[in-house]
N, C-alpha and C positions, 0 to 999 in steps of 0.2 A: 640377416642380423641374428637368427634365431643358433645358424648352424655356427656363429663364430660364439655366440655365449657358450653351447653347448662345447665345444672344443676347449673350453677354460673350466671346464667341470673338473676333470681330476687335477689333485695340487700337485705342483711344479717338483716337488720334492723327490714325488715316486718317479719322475721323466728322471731328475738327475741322480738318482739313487746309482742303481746301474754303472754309471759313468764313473761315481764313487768309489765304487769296488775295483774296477778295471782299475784305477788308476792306483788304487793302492796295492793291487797285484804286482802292477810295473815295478815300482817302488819296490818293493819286497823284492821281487826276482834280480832285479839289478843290486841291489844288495847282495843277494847270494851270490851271484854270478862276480862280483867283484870280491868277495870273499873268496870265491872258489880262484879266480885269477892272482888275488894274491898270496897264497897259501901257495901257489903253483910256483911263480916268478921270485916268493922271497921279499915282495915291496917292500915291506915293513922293514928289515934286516938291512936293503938297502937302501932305504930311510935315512935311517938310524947312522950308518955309515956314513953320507953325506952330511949329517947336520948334528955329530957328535962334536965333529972342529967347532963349531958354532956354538957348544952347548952356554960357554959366557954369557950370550947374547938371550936363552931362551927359546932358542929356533926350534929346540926338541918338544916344545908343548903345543906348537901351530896345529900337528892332528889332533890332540883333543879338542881344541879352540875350534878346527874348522869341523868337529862333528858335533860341538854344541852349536855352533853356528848354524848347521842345518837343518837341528833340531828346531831350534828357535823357527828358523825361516819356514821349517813344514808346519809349526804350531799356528804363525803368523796366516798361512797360504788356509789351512782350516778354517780360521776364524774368518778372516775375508770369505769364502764361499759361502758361512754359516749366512753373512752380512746379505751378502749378495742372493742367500735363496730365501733371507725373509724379505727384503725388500721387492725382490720379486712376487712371491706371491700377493704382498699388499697392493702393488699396482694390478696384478688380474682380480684381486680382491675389487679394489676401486672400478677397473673397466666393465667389471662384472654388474657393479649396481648404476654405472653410469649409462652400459646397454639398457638394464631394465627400465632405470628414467625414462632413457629414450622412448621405449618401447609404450611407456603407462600414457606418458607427452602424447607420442603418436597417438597413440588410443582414443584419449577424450579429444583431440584435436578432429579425428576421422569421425569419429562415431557422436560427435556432440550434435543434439537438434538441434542446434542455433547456427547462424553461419559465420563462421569464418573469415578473413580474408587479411592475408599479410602480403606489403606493397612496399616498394622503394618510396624515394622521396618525393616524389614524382607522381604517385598514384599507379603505376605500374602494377598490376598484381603477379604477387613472386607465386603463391602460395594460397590454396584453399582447401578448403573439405568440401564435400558430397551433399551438407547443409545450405550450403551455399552456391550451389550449382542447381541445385532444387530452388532457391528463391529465383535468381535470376534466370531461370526455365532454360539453360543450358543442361547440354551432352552429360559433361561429369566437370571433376574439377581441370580439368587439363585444357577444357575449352575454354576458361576466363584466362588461362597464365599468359600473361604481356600484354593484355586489355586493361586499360584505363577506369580505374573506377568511376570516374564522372562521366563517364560515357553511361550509367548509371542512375544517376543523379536527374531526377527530374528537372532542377534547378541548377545549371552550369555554376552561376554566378554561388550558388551555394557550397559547393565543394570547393572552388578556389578560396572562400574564406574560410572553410574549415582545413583544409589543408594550412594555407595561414598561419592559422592558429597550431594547427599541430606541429609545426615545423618551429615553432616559440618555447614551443614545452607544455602547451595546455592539453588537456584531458575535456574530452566533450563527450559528454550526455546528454541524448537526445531523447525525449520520451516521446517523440514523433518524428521518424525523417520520411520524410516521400521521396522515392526511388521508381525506377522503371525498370519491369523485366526487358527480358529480350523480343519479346513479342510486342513490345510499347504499351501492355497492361498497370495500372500502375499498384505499386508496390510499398506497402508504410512497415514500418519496422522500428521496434524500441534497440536503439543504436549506442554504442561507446566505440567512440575512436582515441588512440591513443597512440605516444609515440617512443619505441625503444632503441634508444642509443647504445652504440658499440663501441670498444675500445681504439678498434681504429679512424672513430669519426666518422663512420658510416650510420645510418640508423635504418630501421622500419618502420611502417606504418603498419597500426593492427588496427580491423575494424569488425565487432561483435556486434551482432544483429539477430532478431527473434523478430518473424514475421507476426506485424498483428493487423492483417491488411483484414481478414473475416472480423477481429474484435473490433475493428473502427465501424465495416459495414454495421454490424450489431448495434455496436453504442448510439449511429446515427440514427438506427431506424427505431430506435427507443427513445431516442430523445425526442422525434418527431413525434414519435407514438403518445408519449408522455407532454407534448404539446398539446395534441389533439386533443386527449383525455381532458387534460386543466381548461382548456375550450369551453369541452364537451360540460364539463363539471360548472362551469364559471356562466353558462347558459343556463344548464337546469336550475340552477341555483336565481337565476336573475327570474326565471318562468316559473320559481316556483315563490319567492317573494312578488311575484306580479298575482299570481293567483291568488297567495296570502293576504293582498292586499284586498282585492277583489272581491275574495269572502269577509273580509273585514267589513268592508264597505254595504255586504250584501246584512250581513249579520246587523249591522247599526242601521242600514235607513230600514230595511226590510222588516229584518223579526224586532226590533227595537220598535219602530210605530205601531206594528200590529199591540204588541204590549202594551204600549202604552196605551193603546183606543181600547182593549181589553180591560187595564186597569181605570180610565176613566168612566164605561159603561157598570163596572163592578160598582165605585166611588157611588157613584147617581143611582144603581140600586137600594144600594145602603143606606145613602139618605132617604128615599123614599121609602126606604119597607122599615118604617120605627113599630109598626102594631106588628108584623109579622117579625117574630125572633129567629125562626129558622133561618128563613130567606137573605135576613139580614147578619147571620154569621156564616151560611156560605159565599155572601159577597164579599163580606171581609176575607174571608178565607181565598175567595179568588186574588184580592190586592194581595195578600202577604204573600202568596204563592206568583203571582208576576213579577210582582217587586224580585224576587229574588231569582226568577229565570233571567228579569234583567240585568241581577247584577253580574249574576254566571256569564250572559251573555258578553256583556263589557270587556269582564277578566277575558274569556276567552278571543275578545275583540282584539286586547290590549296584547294576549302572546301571541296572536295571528300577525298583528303591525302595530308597531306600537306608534300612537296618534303624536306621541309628545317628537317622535322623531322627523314625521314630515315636518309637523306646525313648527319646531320650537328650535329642531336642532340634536346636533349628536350630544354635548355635552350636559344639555336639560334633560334629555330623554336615560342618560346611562344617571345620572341624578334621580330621576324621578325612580326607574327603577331600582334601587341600590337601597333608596328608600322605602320601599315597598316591600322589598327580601328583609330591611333590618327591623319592620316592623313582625313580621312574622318569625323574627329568628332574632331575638331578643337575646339569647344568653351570645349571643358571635358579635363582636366589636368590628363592623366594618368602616375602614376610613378609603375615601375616593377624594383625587386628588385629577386637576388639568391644571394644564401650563400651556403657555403659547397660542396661536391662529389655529380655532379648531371650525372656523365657520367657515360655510362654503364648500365643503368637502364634496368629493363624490358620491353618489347615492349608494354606490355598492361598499363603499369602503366604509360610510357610517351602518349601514347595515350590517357588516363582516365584522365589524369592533361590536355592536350593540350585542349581535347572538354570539361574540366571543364571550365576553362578559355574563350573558343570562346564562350561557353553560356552565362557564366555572364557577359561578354563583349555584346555579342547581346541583352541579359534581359536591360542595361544598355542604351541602345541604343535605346530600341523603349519605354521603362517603367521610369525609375528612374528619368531624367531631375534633373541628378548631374552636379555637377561642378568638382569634385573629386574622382577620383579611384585611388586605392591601390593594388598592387598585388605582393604577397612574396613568394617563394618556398626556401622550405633550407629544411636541413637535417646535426643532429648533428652530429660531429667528434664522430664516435666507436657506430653510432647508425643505426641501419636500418631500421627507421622509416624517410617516407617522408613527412614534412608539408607543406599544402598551405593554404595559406589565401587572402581573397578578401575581398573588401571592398570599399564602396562610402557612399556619403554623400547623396542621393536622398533622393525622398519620403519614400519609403521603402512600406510597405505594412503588416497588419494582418498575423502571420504565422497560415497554415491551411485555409485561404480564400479560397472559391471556386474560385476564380481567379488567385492565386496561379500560373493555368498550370502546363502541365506536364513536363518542361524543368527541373525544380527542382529535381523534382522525378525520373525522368529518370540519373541523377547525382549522384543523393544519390545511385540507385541500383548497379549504376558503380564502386562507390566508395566500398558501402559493397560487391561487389562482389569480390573484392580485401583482404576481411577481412578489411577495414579503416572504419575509423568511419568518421560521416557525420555531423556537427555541422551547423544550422543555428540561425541565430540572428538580429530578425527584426520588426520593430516597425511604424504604421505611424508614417509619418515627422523625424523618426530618420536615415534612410539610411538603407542597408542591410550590413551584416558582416558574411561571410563564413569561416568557419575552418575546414580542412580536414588533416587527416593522415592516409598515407596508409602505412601498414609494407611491405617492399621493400622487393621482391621476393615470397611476399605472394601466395599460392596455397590453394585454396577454394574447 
């Protein structure tokens, strides 16, 4: 291909130059040579003689006639070759850039990473690249030509419907086909099959393929992997609200009685020591100073597990608390809002809404310098999907900042370890907006 473009390098013009000149040598010399023959013989004089009888007629001007005549016909014979050698070189012109088509076609065709593979109607393969001799673990391309593509096809019943279909006129994208090398390994590839028609009512079948048999191993072993993790995460989390409980429990019967027998031995000093004043203001000084390691203890009772959530329920309990954040944070307008069956829940899922809630309540707190918070839990009548939504009007913040923290993120694993999905939505200067829904009873 290379040696016939080359041979169309120099233009057609300089080939028939040469031939030019030759020919109007001839021309010329026969001219002379007819001049010299009648100059010799007398033609003209004997002309003249035969076609003076005639001269009424005009027969005496037929030689000028027939030398403009000639005239003409070499001016004509000119012009046509001028015709003929530009029309010429336009078609080596055109064969010349239809080679290199060819040539650029061939190129990406041979040297493309992806595979290849053009087929009759039939599946027949006419045609392939070196990509595609590499997926299906053949020699080169020359060992698939007149092999059947569904010989291929993991799935016989699969290729007769895509063939089907291709032979209809449709175009098919496959963002997963499963195929088999020639070794019976198997083989997945992001696929487009398609079908091109030809003038004579023949067509082809083209079929592009990029191996992603390693990107599926991968994705699978991370999906698993990212199984394990949400597990792994959805356990420590249940071990670690059992412990939280635990201490709760330890903290109330435990350090809560000693306190209390502390402060009632203080109490009965105090009554009794009315003559001794000392005595009887460090027993007071003991009450006020119990008193308030009990109340410390409490609070800390209350963020270890909150009491209102076993006894009373998810939606007393994100009440009670909400209550408690808007007693301390007076200038922030919070409004809480349920709708629908919120009793009976799961225990991990009313715990997974409660520490959703105490987060974005405390993010609220030390970050956003809103004026406004929103917070909704509901779940539709015949649905067992549970929604919550949070929302204020603060600063808000870049999502993905390195500042970010990980209160967010530790939310979001809580939530997809439930199977719920984790929506945030946040913008500076526009506020933050959280949307969560866990399917209610979910098991991970």
């Amino acid at each position: 291909m290379t040696t016939i473009a080359q041979s169309f390098e120099s233009p057609i013009a300089d080939t028939l130059r040469p031939s030019v000149r030759r020919d109007l040598f001839v021309v010329f010399a026969v001219a002379v040579a007819t001049f010299a023959l009648a100059s010799l013989l007398e033609l003209n004089e004997r002309v003249l003689a035969v076609t003076r009888p005639l001269e009424p007629y005009q027969i005496d001007e037929l030689p000028i006639t027939f030398l403009a005549m000639i005239v003409a016909l070499a001016w004509f014979s000119w012009r046509r070759s001028r015709q003929m050698l530009e029309q010429a070189n336009l078609r080596i012109q055109a064969q010349q850039a239809l080679i290199q088509r060819e040539q650029q076609y061939r190129l990406l065709f041979m040297e493309n990473l992806s595979g290849n593979v053009l087929m009759d109607p039939s599946g027949r393969i006419l045609l392939s690249n070196p990509a595609a001799a590499r997926l299906f673990n053949v020699e080169g391309p020359e060992a698939l030509q007149g092999r059947s593509i569904g010989e291929f096809y993991a799935d016989a019943g699969e290729w007769r419907a895509h063939r089907a279909r291709l032979l209809e006129g449709d175009k098919i994208e496959l963002p997963t086909l499963q195929l088999r090398r020639q070794d019976g390994s198997d083989l997945r590839v992001v696929a487009t099959l398609c079908r091109a028609p030809y003038v004579g009512g023949d067509s082809e079948l083209h079929l592009y393929m990029t191996d992603i048999t390693e990107l599926t191993r991968v994705q699978h072993d991370l999906a698993e992997a990212l199984r394990e993790n949400r597990l792994l995460s959805q356990r420590y989390l249940q071990a670690q609200e059992d412990e939280r409980r635990e201490l709760a429990r330890e903290l109330h019967d435990e350090l809560g009685q000693s306190l209390n027998a502390i402060k009632v031995d203080a109490v009965a000093i105090r009554d009794q020591s009315e003559a001794l004043p000392d005595i009887r203001r460090g027993a007071q000084a003991i009450i006020d100073l119990s008193s308030h390691v009990y109340d410390t203890v409490r609070s800390l009772t209350r963020q270890l597990r909150p009491v209102a959530l076993d006894e009373l329920g998810l939606v007393p309990a994100v009440q009670y608390a909400v209550d408690q954040w808007q007693r301390r944070h007076a200038g922030v307008r919070c409004e809480f809002r349920a709708e629908g069956e919120l009793q009976g829940l799961d225990e991990r899922v009313n715990i997974t809404v409660y520490r959703l809630i105490q987060e974005c309540l405390t993010n609220v707190a030390k970050h956003a310098q809103a004026a406004r918070v929103r917070i909704a839990i509901g779940r539709a009548a015949g649905r067992d999907v549970l929604s919550v939504s949070f929302s204020d009007d603060g600063r808000g913040f870049e999502p993905g900042s390195r500042g970010q923290g990980l209160g967010l993120i530790g939310l979001r694993e809580r939530v997809e370890a439930l199977g719920g999905r984790f929506e945030l939505d946040a913008a500076p200067g526009k506020g933050v907006r959280i949307d969560v829904t866990i399917p209610v009873g979910a098991r991970r």
